[in-house]
Every structure is written in structure tokens, then in C-alpha cells.
Backbone as a printed PyTorch tensor [residue, N CA C, xyz], in Angstrom:
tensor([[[  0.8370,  -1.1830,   0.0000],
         [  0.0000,   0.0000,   0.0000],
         [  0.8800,   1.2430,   0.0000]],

        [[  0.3200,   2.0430,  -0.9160],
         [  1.2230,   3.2640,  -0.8120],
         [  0.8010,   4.3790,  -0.1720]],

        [[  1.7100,   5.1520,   0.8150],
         [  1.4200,   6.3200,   1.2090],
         [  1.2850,   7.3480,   1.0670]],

        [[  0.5350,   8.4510,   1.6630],
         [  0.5080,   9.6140,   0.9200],
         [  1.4830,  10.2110,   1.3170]],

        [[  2.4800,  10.0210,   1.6970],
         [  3.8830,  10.6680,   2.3230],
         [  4.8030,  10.1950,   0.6120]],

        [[  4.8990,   8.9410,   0.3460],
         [  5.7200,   8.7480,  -0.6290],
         [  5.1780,   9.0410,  -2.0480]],

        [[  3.8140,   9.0720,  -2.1140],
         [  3.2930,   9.5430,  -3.5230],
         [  3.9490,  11.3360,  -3.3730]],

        [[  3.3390,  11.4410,  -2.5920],
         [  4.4950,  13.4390,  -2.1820],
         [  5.7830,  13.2080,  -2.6560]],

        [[  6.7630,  12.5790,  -2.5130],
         [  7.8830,  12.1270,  -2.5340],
         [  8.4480,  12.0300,  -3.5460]],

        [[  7.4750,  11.2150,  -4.5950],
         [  7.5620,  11.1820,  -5.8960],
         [  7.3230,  12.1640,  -6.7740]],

        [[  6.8150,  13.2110,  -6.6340],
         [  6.2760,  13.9120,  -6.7790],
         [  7.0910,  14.9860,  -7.5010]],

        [[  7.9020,  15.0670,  -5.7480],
         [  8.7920,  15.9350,  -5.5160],
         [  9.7880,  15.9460,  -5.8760]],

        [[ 10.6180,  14.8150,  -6.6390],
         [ 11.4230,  14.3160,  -7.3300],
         [ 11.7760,  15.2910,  -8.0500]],

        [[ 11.3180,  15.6590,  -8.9130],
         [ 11.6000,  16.3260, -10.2740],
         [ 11.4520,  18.0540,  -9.7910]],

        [[ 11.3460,  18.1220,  -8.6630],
         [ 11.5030,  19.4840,  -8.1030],
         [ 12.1050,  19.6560,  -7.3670]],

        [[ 13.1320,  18.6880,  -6.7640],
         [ 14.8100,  19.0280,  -6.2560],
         [ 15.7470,  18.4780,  -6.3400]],

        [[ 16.9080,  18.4350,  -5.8520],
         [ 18.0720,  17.6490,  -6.7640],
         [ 18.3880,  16.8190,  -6.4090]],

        [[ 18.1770,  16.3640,  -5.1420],
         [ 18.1180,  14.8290,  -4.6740],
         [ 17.3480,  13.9240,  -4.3390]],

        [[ 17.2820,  12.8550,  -3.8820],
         [ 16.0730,  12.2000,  -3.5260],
         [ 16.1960,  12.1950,  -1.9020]],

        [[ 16.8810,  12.9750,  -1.5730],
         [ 16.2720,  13.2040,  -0.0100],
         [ 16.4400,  14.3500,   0.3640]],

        [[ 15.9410,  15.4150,  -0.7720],
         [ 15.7070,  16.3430,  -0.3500],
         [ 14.2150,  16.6510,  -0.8610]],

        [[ 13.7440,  15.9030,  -1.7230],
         [ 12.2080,  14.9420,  -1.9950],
         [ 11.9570,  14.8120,  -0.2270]],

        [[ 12.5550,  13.8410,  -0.4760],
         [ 11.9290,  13.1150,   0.7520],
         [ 11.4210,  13.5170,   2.1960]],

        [[ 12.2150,  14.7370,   2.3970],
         [ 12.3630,  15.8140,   3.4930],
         [ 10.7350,  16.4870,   3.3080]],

        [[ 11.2140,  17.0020,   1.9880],
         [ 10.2160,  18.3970,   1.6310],
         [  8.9100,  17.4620,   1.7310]],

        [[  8.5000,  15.7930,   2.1130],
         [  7.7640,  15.1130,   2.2540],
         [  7.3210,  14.5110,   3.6080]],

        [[  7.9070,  15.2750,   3.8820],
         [  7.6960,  15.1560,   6.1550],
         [  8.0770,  13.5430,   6.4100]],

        [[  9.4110,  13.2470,   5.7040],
         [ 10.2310,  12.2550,   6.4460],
         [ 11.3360,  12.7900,   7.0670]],

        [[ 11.9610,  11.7550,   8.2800],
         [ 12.8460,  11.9880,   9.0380],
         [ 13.9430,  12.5420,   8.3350]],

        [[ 15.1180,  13.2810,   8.5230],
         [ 16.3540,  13.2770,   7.9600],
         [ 17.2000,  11.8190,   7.9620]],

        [[ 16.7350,  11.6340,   9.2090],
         [ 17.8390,   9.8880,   9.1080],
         [ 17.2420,   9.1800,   8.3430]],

        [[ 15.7690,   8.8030,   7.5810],
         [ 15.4280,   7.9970,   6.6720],
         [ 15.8370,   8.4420,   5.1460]],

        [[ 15.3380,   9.9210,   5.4970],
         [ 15.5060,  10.5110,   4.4530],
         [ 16.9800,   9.8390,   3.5420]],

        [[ 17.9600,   9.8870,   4.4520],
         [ 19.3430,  10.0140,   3.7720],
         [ 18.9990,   8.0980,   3.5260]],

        [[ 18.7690,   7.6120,   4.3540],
         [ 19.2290,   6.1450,   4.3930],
         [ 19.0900,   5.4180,   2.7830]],

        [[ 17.9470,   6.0700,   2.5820],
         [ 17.0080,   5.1040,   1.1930],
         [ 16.5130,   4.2060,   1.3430]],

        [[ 16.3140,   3.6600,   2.4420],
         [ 15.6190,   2.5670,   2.3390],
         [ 14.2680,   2.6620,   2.1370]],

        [[ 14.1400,   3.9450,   1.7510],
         [ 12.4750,   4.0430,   1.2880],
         [ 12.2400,   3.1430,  -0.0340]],

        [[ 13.9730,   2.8840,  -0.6200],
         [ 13.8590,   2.1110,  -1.7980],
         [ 13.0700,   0.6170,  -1.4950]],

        [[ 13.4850,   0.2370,  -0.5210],
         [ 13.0380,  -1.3680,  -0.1780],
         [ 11.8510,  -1.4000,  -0.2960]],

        [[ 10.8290,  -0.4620,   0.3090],
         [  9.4020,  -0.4470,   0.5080],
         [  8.6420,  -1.0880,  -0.5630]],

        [[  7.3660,  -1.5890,  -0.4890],
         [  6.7280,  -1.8740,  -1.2810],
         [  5.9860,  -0.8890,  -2.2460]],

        [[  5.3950,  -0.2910,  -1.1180],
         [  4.8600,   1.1890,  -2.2460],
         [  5.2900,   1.8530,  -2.9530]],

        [[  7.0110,   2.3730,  -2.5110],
         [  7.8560,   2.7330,  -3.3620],
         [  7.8430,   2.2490,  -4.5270]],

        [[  8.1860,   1.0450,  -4.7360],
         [  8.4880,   0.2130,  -5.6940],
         [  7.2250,  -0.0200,  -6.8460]],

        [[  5.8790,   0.1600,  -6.1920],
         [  4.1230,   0.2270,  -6.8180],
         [  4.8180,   1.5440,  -7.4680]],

        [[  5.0300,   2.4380,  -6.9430],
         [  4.7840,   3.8380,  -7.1770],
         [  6.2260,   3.8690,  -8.6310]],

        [[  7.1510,   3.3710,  -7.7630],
         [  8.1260,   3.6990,  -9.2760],
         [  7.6880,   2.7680, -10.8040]],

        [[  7.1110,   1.8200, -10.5740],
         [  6.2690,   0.9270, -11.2740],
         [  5.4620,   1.8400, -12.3400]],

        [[  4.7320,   2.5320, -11.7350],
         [  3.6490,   3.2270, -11.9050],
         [  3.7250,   4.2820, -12.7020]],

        [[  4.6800,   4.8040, -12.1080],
         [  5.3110,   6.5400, -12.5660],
         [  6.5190,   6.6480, -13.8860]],

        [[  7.5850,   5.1320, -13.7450],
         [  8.9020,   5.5600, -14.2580],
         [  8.4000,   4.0820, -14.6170]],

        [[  7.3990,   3.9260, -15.6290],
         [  7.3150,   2.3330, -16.6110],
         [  8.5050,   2.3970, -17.5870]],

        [[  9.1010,   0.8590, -18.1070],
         [ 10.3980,   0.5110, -18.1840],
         [ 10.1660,   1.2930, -20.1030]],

        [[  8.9830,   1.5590, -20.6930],
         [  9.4220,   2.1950, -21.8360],
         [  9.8720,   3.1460, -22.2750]],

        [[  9.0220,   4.0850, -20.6690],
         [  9.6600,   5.6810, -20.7310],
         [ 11.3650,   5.8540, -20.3840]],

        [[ 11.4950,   5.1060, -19.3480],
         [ 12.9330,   5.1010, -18.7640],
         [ 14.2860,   4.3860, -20.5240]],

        [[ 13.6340,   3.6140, -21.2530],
         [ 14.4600,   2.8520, -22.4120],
         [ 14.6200,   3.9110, -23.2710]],

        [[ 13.4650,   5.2830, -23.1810],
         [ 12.8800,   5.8100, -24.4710],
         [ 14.0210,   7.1830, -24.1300]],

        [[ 14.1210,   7.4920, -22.5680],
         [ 14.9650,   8.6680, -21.9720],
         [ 16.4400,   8.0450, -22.3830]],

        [[ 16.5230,   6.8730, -21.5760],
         [ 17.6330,   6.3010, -21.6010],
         [ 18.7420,   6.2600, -23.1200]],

        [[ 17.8170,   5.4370, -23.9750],
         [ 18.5710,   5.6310, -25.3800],
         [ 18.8030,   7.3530, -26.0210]],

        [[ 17.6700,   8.4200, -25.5550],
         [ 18.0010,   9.8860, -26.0770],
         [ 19.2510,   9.7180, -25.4530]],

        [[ 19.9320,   9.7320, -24.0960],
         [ 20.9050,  10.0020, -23.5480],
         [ 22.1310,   9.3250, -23.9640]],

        [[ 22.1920,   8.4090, -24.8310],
         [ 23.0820,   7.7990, -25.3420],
         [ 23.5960,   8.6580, -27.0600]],

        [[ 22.6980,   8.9920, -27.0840],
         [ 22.9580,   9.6820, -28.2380],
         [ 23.1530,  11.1410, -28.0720]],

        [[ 23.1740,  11.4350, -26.4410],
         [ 23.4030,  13.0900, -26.5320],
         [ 24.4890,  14.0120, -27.0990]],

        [[ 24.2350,  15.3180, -27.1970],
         [ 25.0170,  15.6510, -28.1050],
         [ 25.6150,  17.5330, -27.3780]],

        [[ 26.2570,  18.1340, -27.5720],
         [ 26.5460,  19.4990, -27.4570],
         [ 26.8160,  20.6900, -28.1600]],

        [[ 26.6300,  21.5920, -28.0630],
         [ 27.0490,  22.9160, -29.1700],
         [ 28.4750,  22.8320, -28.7340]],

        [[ 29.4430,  23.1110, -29.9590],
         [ 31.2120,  23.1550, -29.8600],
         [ 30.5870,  25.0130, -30.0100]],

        [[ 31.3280,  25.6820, -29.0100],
         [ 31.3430,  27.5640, -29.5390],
         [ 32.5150,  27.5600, -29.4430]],

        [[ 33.4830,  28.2940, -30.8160],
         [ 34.4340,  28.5960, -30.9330],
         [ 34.2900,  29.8270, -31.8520]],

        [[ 35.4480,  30.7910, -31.4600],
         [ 35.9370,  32.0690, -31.8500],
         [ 35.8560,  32.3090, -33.1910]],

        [[ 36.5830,  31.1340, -33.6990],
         [ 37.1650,  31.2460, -35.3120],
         [ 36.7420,  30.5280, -36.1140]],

        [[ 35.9460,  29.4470, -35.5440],
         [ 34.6880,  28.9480, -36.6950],
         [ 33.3970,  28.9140, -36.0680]],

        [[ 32.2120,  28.5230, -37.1940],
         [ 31.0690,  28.5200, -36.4660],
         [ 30.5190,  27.1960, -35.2670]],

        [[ 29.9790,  27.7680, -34.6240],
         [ 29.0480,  26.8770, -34.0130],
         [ 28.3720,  25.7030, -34.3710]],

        [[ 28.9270,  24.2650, -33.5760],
         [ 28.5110,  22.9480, -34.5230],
         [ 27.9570,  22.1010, -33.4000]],

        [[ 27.2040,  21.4000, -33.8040],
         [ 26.8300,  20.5600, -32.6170],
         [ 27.5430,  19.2580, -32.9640]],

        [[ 28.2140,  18.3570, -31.6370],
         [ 29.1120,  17.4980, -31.7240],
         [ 28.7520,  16.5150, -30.3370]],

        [[ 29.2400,  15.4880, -30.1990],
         [ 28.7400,  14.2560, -29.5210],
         [ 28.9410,  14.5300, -27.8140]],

        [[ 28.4890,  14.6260, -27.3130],
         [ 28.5810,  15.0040, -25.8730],
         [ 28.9740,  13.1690, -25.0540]],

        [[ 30.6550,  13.0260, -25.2330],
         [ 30.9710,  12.0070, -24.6480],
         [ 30.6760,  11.2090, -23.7200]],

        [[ 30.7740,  12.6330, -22.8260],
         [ 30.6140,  12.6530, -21.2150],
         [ 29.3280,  12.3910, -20.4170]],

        [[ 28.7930,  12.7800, -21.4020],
         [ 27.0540,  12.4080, -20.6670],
         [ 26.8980,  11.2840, -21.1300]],

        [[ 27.0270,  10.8640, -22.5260],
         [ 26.8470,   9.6460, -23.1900],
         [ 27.5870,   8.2370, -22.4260]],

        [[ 28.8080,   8.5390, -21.7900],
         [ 28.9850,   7.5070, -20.4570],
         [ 28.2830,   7.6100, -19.4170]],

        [[ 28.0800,   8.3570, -19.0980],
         [ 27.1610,   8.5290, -17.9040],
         [ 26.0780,   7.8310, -17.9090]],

        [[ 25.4600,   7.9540, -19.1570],
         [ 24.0080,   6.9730, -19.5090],
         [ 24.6650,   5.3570, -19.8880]],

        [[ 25.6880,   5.0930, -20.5070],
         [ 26.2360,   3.7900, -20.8600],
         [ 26.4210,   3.3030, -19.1620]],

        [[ 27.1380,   3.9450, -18.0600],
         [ 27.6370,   3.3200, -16.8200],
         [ 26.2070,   3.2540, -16.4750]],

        [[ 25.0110,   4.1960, -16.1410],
         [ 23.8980,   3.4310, -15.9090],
         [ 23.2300,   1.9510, -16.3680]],

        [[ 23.2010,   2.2940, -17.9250],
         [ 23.1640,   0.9960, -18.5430],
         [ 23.7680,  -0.5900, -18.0090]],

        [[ 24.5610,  -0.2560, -17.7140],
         [ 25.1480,  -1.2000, -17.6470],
         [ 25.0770,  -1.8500, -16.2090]],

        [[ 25.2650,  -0.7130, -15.1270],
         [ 24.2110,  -0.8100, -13.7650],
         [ 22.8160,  -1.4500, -13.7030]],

        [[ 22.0090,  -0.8760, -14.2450],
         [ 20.5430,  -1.4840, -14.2570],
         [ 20.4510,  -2.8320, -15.1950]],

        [[ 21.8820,  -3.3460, -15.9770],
         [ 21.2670,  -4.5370, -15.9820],
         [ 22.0800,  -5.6380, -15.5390]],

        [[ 22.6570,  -4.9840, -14.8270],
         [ 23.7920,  -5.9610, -13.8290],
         [ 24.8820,  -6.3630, -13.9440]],

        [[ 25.1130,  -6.2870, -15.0620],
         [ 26.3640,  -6.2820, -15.9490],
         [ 27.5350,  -5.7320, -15.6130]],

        [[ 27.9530,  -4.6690, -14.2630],
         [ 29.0350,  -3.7170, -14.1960],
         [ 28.8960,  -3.4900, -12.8710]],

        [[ 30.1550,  -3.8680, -12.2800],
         [ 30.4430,  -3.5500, -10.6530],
         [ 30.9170,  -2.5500, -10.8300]],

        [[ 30.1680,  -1.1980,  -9.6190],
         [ 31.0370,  -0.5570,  -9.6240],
         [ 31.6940,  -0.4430,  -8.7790]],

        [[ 32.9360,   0.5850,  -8.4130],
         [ 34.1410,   0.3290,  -7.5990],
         [ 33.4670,   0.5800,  -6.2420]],

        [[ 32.2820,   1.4600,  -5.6970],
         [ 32.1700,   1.5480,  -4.9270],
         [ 31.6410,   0.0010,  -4.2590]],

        [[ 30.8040,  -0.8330,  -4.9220],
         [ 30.4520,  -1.6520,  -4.1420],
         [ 31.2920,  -2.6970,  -3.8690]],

        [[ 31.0770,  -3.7510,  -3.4530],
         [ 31.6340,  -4.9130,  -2.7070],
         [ 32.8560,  -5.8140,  -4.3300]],

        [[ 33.8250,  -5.6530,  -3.9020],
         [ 34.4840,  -6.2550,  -5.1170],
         [ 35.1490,  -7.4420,  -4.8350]],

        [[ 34.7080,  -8.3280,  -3.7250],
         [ 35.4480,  -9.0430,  -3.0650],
         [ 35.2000, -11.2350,  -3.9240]],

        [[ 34.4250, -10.6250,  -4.9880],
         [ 34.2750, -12.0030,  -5.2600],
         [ 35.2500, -12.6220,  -6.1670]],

        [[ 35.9400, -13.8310,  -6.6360],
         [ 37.4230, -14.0570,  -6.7580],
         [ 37.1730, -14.3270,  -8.0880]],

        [[ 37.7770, -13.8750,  -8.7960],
         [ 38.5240, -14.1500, -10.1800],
         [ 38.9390, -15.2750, -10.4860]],

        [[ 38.1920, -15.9000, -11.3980],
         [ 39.1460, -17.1960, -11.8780],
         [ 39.8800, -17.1650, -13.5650]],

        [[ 40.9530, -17.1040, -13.5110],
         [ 41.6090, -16.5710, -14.9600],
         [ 42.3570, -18.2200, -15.4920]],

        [[ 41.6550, -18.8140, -16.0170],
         [ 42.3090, -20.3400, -16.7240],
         [ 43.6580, -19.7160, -17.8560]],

        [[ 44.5690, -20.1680, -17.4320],
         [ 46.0880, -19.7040, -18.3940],
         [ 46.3750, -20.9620, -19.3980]],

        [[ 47.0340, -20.8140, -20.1340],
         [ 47.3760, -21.5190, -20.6690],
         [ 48.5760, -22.5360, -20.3530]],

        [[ 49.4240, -23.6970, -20.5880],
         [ 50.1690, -24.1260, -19.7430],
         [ 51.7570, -23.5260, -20.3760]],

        [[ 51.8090, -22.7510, -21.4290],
         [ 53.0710, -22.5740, -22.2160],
         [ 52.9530, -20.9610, -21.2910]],

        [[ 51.7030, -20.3400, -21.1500],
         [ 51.8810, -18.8720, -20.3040],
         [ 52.3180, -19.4820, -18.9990]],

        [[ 52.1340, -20.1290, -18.5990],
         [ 52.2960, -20.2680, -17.0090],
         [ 54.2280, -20.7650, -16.6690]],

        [[ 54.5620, -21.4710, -17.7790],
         [ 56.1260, -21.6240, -18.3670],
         [ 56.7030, -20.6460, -18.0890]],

        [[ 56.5670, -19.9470, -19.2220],
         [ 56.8330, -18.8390, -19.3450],
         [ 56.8740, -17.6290, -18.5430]],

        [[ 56.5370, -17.5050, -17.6890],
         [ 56.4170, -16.2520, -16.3870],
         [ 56.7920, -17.0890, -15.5960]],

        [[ 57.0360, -18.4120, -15.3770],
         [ 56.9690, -18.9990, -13.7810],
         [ 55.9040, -18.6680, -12.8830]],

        [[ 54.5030, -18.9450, -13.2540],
         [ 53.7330, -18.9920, -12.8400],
         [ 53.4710, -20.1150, -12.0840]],

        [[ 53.3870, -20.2930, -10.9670],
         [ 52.9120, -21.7580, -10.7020],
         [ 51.8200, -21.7990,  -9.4520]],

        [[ 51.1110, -23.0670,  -8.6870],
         [ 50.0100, -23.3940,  -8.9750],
         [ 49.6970, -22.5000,  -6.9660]],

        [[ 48.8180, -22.1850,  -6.7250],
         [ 48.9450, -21.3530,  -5.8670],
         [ 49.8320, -22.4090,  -4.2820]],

        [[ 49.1660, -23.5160,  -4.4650],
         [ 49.6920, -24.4960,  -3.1770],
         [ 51.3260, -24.9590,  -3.4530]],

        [[ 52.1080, -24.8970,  -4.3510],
         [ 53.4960, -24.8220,  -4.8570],
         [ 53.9060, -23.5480,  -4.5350]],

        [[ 53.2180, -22.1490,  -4.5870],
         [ 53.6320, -21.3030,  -4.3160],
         [ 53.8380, -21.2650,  -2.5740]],

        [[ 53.1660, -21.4000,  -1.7540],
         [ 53.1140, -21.8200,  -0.6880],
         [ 54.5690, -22.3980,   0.1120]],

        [[ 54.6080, -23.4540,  -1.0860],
         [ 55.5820, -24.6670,  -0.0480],
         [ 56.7320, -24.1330,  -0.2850]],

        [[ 56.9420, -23.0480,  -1.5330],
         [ 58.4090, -22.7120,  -1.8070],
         [ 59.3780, -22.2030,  -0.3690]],

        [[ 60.2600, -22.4430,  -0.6830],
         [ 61.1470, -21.4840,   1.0380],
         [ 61.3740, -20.4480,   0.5700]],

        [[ 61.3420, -19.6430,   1.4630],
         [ 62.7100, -17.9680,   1.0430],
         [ 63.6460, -18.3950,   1.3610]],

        [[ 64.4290, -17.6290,   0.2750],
         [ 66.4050, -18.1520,   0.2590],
         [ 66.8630, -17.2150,   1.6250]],

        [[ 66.3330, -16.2100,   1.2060],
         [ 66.6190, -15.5340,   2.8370],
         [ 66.7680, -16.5160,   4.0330]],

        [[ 65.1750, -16.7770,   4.4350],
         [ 65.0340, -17.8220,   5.4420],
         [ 65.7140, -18.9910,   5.7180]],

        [[ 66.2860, -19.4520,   4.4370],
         [ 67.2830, -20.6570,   4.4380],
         [ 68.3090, -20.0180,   4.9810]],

        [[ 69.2830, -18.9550,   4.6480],
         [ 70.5090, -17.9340,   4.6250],
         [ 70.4340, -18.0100,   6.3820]],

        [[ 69.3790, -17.9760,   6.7350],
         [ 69.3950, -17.3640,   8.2230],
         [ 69.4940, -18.7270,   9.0830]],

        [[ 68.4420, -19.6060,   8.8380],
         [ 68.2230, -20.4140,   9.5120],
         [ 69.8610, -21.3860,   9.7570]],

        [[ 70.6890, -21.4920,   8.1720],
         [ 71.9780, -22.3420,   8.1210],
         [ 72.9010, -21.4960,   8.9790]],

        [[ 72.9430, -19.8880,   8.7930],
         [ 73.6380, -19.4700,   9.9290],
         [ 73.9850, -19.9470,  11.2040]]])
């Protein structure tokens, strides 16, 4: 069920620059406000359903991939040219919303498995992590024969 606190909320979105300053101007706490977990909610989620359906968001989304800028320069005319910078901005979303792309801020802790070849692993002296292990340091030998 949705509230009339978060339909406000939504509302309010597009009339300030954050979403918890929405959320404020919607007679929530400051500590919720900031938290987001208004995201978890159910109504939230009715309401973004409702408001931000996945054709309008594909239909914004792809303009932004194709955005573009006026070049103004002195000594020639005025041209409109590919606005890079925003155009990643909408690609790193992209790629966010469909799960596809960790970003650095979140949790990066899950392990890499990179299969080598056995002529690369030759070649660098790569070897197998439990061999790496058992090797000694020559140091440690140096000291211990002392």
C-alpha cells in the first residue's frame, strides 16, 4: 500500500536535486531521508512501477546515449558534436541497471578465476597457488643455516 507521504515524494522528485531532499520536503525523518531505504518499501516500488514504466525510462535512456553538445568557438562557427561525457554517464547506468558492471564503490570481493594456458604459465613462472606456498625464502634458508 502506498502512502501519501511517498506519492508526495515522488512527486517531488523532479523538483529538487536529490532524492532526499524529496523526501524531506515530504515530512520524512532526515535519518530515513538520507538512508534510502524508502527504496526497499513496497509502495515505493508500486509507485516507481507506476510513474517511471520501463518504456519511458528505455525511451529517456537511449536519447541520452545519443546526446550531443554545441562546440562555440571564436574562429569557426558553431557545430553541434557528440557530448561524450554524458553519453557515459548513460552507458555506466546501462550497464548498472542490468547488472552487468560492478562498480568500484560496491563490494568487489568475489574471486577471479583466470584459466592460463600451460606454455603462459612456463613462461612467467607462474605456478600453482599451493606450490607457491611450499616454496622457502632463500633468505630464510641464509638465516636459519647461519
Amino acid at each position: 500500500m502506498t502512502t501519501t507521504r511517498a506519492k508526495l515524494a515522488v512527486k517531488n522528485i523532479g523538483k529538487y536535486r536529490t532524492e532526499e531532499q524529496a523526501l524531506l520536503s515530504a515530512n520524512y525523518s532526515p535519518s530515513y531521508a538520507k538512508s534510502g531505504l524508502i527504496k526497499k518499501t513496497k509502495g515505493w516500488n508500486e509507485l516507481m512501477d507506476k510513474n517511471l514504466n520501463d518504456s519511458l525510462l528505455l525511451k529517456k535512456h537511449l536519447e541520452g546515449l545519443e546526446a550531443t553538445r554545441i562546440n562555440n568557438s571564436h574562429t569557426e562557427p558553431d557545430k553541434e558534436i557528440p557530448d561524450y561525457q554524458t553519453r557515459h554517464k548513460y552507458l555506466d547506468s546501462a550497464y548498472k541497471l542490468k547488472g552487468r558492471y560492478i562498480d568500484e564503490e560496491e563490494d568487489n570481493t568475489r574471486p577471479i578465476i583466470i584459466n592460463m594456458p600451460l606454455q603462459v604459465n612456463q613462461r612467467f613462472d607462474i605456478n600453482e597457488p599451493n606450490r607457491e606456498t611450499e616454496r622457502s625464502d632463500p633468505q630464510q634458508e641464509q638465516i636459519q643455516s647461519s
